[in-house]
Every structure is written in C-alpha cells, then in structure tokens.
N, CA and C atoms as a LAMMPS dump frame, in Angstrom:
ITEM: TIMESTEP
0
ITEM: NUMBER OF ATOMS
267
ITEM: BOX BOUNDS ff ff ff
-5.0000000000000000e+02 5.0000000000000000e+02
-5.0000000000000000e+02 5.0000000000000000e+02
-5.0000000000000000e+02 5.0000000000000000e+02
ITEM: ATOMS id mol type element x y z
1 1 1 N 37.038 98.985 -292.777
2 1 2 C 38.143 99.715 -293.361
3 1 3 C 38.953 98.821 -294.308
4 2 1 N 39.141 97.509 -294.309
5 2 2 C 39.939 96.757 -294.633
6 2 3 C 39.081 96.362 -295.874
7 3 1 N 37.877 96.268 -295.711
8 3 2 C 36.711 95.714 -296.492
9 3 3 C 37.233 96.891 -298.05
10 4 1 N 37.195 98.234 -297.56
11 4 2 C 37.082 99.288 -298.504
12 4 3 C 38.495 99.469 -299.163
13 5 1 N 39.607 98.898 -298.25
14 5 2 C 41.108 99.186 -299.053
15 5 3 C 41.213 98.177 -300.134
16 6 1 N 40.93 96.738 -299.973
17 6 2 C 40.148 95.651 -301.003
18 6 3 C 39.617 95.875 -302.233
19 7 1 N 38.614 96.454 -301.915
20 7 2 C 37.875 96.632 -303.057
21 7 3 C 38.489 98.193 -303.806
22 8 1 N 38.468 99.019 -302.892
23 8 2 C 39.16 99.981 -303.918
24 8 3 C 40.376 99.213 -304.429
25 9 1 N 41.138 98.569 -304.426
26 9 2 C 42.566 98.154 -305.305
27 9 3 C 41.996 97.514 -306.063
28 10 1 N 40.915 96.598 -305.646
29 10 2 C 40.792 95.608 -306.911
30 10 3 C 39.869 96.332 -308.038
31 11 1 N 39.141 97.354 -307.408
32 11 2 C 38.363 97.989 -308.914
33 11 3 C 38.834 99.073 -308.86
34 12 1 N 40.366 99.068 -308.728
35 12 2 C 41.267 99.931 -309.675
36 12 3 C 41.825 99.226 -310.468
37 13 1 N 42.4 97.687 -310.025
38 13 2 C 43.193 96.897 -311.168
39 13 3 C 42.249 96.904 -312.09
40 14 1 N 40.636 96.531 -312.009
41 14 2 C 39.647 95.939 -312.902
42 14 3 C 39.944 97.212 -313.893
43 15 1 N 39.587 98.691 -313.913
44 15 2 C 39.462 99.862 -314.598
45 15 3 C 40.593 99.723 -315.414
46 16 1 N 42.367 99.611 -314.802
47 16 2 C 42.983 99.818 -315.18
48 16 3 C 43.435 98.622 -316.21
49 17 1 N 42.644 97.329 -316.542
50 17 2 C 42.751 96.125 -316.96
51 17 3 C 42.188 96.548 -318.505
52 18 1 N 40.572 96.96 -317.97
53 18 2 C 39.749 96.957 -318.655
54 18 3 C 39.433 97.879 -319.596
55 19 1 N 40.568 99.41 -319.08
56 19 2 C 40.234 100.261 -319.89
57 19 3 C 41.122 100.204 -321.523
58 20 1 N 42.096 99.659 -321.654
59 20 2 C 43.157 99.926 -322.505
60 20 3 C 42.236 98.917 -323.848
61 21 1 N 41.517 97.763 -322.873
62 21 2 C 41.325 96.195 -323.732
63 21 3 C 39.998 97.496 -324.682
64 22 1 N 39.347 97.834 -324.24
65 22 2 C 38.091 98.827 -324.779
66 22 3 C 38.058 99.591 -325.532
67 23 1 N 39.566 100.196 -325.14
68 23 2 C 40.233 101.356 -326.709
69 23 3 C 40.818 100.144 -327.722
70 24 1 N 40.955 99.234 -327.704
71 24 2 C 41.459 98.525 -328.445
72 24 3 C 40.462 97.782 -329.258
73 25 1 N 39.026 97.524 -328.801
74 25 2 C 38.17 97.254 -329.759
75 25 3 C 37.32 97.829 -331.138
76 26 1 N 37.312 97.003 -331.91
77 26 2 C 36.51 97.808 -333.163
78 26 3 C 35.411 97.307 -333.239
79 27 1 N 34.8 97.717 -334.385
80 27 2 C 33.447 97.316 -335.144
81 27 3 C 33.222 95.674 -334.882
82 28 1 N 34.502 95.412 -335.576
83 28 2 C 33.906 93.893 -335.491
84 28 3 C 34.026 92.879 -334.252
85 29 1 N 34.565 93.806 -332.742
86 29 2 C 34.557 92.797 -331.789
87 29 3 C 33 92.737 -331.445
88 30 1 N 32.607 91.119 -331.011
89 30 2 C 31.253 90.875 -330.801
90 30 3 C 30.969 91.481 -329.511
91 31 1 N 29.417 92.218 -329.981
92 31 2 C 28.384 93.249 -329.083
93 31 3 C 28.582 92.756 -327.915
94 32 1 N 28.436 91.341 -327.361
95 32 2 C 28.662 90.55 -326.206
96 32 3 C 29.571 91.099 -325.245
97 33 1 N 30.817 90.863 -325.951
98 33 2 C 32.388 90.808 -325.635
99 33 3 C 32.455 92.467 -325.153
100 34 1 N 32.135 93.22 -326.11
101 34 2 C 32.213 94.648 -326.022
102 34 3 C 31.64 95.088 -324.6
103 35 1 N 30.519 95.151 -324.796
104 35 2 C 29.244 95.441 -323.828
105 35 3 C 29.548 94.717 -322.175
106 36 1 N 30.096 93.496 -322.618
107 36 2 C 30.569 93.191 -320.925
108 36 3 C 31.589 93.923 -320.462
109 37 1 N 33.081 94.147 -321.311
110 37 2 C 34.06 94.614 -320.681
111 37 3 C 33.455 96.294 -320.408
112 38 1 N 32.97 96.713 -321.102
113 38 2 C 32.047 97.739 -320.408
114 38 3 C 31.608 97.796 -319.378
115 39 1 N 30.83 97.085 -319.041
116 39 2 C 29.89 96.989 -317.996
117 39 3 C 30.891 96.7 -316.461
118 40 1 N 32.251 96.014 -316.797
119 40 2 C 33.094 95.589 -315.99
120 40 3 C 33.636 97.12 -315.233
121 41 1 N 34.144 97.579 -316.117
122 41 2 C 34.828 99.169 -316.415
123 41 3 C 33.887 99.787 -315.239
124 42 1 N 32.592 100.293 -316.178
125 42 2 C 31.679 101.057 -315.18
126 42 3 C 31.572 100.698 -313.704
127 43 1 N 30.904 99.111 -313.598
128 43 2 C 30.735 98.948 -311.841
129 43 3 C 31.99 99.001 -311.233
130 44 1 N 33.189 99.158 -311.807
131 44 2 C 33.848 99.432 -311.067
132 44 3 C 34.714 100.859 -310.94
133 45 1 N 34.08 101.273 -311.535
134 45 2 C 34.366 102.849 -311.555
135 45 3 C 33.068 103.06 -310.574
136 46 1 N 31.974 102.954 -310.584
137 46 2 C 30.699 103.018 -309.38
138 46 3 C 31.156 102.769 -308.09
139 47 1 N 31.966 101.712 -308.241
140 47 2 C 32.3 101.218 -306.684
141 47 3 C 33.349 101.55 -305.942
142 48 1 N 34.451 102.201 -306.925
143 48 2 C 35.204 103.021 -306.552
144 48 3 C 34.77 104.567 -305.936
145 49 1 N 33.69 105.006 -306.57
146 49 2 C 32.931 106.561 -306.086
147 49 3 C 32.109 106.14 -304.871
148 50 1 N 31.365 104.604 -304.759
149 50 2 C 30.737 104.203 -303.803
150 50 3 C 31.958 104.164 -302.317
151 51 1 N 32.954 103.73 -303.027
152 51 2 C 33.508 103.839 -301.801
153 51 3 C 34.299 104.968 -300.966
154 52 1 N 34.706 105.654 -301.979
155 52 2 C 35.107 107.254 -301.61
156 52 3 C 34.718 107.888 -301.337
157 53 1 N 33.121 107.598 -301.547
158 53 2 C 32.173 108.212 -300.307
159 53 3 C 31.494 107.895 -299.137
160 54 1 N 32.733 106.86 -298.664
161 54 2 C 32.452 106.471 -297.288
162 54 3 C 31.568 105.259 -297.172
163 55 1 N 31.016 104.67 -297.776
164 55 2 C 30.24 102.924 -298.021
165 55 3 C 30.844 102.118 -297.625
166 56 1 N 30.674 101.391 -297.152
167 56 2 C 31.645 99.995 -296.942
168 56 3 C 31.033 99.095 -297.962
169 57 1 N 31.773 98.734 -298.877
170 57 2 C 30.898 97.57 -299.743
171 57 3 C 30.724 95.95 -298.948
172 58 1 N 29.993 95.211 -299.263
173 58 2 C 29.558 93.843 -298.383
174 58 3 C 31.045 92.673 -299.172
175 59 1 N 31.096 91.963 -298.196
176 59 2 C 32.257 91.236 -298.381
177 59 3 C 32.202 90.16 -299.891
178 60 1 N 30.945 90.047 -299.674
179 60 2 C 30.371 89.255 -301.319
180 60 3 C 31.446 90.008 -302.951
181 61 1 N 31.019 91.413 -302.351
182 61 2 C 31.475 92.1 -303.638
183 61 3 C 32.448 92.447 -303.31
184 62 1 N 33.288 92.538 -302.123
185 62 2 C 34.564 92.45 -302.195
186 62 3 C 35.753 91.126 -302.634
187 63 1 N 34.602 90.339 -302.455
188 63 2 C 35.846 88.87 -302.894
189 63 3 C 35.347 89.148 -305.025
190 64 1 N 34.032 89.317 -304.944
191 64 2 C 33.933 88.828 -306.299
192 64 3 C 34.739 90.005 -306.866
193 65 1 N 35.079 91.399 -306.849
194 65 2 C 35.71 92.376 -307.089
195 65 3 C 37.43 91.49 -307.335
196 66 1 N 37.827 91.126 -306.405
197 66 2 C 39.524 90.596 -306.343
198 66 3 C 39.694 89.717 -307.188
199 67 1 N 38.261 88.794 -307.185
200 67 2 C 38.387 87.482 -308.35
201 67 3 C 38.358 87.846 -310.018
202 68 1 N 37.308 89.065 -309.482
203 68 2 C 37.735 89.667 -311.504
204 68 3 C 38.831 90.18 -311.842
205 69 1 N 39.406 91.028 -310.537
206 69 2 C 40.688 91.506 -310.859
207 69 3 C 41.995 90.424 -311.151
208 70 1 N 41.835 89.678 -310.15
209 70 2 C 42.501 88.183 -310.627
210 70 3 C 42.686 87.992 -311.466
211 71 1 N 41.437 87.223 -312.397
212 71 2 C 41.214 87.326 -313.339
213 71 3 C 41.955 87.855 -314.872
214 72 1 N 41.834 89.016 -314.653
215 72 2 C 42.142 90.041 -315.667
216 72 3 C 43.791 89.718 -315.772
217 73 1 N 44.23 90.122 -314.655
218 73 2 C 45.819 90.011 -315.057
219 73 3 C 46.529 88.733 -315.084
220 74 1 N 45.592 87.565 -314.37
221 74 2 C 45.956 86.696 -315.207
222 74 3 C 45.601 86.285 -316.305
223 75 1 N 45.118 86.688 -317.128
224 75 2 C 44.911 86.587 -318.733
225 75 3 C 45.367 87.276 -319.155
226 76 1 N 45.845 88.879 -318.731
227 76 2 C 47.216 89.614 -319.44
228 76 3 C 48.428 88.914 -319.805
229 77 1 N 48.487 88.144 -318.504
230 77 2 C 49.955 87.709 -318.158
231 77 3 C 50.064 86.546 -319.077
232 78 1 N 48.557 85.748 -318.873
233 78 2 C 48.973 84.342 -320.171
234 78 3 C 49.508 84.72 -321.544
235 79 1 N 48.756 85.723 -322.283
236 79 2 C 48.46 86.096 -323.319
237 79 3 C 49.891 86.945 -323.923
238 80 1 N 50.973 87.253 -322.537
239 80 2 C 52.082 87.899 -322.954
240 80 3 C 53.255 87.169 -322.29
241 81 1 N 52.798 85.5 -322.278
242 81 2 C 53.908 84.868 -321.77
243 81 3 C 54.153 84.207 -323.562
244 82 1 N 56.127 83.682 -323.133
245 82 2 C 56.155 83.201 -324.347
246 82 3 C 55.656 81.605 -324.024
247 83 1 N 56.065 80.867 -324.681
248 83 2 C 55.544 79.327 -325.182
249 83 3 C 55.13 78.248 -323.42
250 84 1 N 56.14 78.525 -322.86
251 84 2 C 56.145 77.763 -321.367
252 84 3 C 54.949 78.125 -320.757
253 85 1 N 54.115 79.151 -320.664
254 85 2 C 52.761 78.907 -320.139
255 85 3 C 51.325 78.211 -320.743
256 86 1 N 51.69 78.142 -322.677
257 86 2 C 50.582 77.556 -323.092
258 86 3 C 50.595 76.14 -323.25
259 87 1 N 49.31 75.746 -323.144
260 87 2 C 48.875 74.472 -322.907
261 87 3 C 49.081 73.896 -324.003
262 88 1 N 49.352 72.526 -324.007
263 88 2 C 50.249 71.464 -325.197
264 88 3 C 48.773 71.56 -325.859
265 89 1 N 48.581 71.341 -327.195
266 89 2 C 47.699 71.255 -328.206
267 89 3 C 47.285 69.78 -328.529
C-alpha cells in the first residue's frame, strides 16, 4: 500500500513536471531531449493506470520513480532561483 501511495505521487510530480516542459518545445529542441521527456511523461502516466488498477509496482521503480521526480523539481527550482543558487563560473 505504501509502495503504491509512492509511486503514484511521484509519477504525478513526474507528469506534472514534464508536461508543461513538452508544450514548451519546438522544432528546434533536439529529437533526443524531446523524445526522452516524452517517454518520461508516458511511463509515468502507465504507472499511474498500472497502479489504479490495483498493481503494486516493485520497490526498484518506486525509488527510481521519486529520484526522477526529485530530480525534476529540483531543476525547476535551480533554473528559477535568482543568483545565490548558481555555481561561481
């Protein structure tokens, strides 16, 4: 149970990270870049339906799930701090 409250939050943060960055890309962001945050989006939109239908996901993909979500908002958060979080040049 605990396994599934986990992972559903964290691949809701991931969706809710990942979806805005996706409308925000164009033509010229690289296929790479594109195609992963995609791919991020989807498995965790999968694993969210995986789990709402009663699955318990394995603890593997529950930590790696929290670490992307991690992840994500901490690179929101760098990217919209002013000067005191970036690194001296």
């Amino acid at each position: 149970m605990i396994q599934q409250f986990l992972a559903l939050v964290a691949c809701l943060a991931i969706v809710a990270m990942t979806e805005p960055v996706i409308n925000r890309m164009t033509r010229e962001t690289p296929f790479l870049l594109r195609f992963s945050t995609w791919l991020l989006c989807v498995a965790a939109v999968a694993a969210i339906f995986y789990i709402l239908i009663g699955n318990e996901p394995p603890w593997p993909s529950v930590f790696g799930a929290i670490g992307i979500a991690g992840y994500l908002v901490a690179d929101r958060r760098y990217h919209r701090r002013p000067q005191k979080w970036r690194l001296p040049s």
